[in-house]
N, C-alpha and C positions, 0 to 999 in steps of 0.2 A: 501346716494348718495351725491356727494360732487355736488352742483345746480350750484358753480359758474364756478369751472372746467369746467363742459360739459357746461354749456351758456357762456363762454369765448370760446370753441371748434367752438360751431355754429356760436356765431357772428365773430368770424376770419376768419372763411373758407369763407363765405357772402358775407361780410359786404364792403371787401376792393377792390375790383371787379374790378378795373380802368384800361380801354384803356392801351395799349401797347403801342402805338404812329399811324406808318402808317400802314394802311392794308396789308396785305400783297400781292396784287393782284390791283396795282397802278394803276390809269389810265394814260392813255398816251395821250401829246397831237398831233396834225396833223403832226409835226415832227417825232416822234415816240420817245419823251423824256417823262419823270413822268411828270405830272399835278399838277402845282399849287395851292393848294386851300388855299382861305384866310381863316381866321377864326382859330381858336386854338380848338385841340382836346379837349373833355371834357368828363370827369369821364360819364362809361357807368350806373351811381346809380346819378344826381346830386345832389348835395348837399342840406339837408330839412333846412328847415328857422327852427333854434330854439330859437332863442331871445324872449323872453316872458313868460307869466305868465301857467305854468303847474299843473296840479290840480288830484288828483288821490291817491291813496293806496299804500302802501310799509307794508311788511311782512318780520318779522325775522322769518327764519322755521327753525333756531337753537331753537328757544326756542318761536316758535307758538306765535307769538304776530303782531299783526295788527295796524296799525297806518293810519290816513290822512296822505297826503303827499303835501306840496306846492316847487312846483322848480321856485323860479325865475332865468330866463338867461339872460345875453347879452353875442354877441358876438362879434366877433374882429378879422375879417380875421378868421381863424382856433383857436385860443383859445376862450373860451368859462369861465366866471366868471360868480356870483351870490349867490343866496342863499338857503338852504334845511331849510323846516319847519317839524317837526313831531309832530302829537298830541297826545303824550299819554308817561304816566313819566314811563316806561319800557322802551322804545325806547329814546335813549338819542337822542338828536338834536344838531348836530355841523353845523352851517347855514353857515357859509363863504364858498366858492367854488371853486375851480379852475381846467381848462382842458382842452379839445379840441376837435375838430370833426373832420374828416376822411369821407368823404361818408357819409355814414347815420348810422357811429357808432358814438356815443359821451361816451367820457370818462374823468371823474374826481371825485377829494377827495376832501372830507372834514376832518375835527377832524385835530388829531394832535398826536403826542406822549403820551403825556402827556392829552388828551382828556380819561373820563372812557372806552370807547370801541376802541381808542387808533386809527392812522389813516384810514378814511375809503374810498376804493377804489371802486365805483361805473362806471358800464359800462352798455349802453346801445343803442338800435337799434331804429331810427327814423321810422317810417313809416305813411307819410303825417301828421296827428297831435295827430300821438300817440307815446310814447316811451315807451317801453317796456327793463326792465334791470333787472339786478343780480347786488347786492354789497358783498361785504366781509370786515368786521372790524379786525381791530389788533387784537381784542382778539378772530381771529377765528370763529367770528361770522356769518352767511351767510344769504341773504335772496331773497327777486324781490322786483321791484318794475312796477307800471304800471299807466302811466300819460296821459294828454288831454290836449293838449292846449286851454286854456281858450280863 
């Protein structure tokens, strides 16, 4: 079963859920014109705090291997930097970071071309102070990952 496919399938259809704009069934005011309202629509998911220290396991289930996992984040308006820890010399560890958030999908790679598991694209789904996700490395490798904000 290809994990990252179908967990890129589920967190797409989700994840990006955001307001249309106006309702479609306006109020009106004593004139009989639409209603003003102050204030700016906002994403029906708002957006989760991820800036900080995450703490949790990541699994390659290409080749059954288990790792600690540390995610430092900051953010930046919608992109999102930092760093990936793994512990365990199966699992390479490319720490630099870069990406963005959407809702309460966050997405981003680390490695590189020229990194042994070559660049690796990680995506995942905030839920209060858990993220749960699927990566995929250049060389086809796949796995999850599952974190706690410390």
């Amino acid at each position: 079963m290809n994990y990252f496919i179908a967990a890129l399938a589920v967190l797409a259809s989700t994840s990006f859920a955001w307001a249309q704009g106006p309702h479609k069934h306006m109020h009106k005011d004593h004139h009989g014109k639409p209603a003003v309202h102050h204030g700016a629509h906002k994403p029906l998911h708002a957006t989760p705090r991820v800036t900080g220290t995450w703490v949790g396991v990541c699994q390659n289930v290409s080749v059954n291997v288990k790792s600690p996992m540390i995610l430092n984040l900051h953010r930046k308006g919608n992109r999102i930097m930092g760093t990936v820890m793994l512990d365990s010399s199966k699992l390479v560890s490319a720490p630099q970071l870069v990406g963005f958030v959407k809702g309460d999908t966050i997405a981003f790679t680390t490695g590189s071309h020229d990194h042994p598991l070559g660049k690796i694209e990680w995506l995942g789904q905030v839920t209060g102070s858990v993220i749960r996700g699927v990566y995929r490395t250049g060389s086809s490798q796949e796995g999850v990952f599952l974190l706690k904000l410390k």
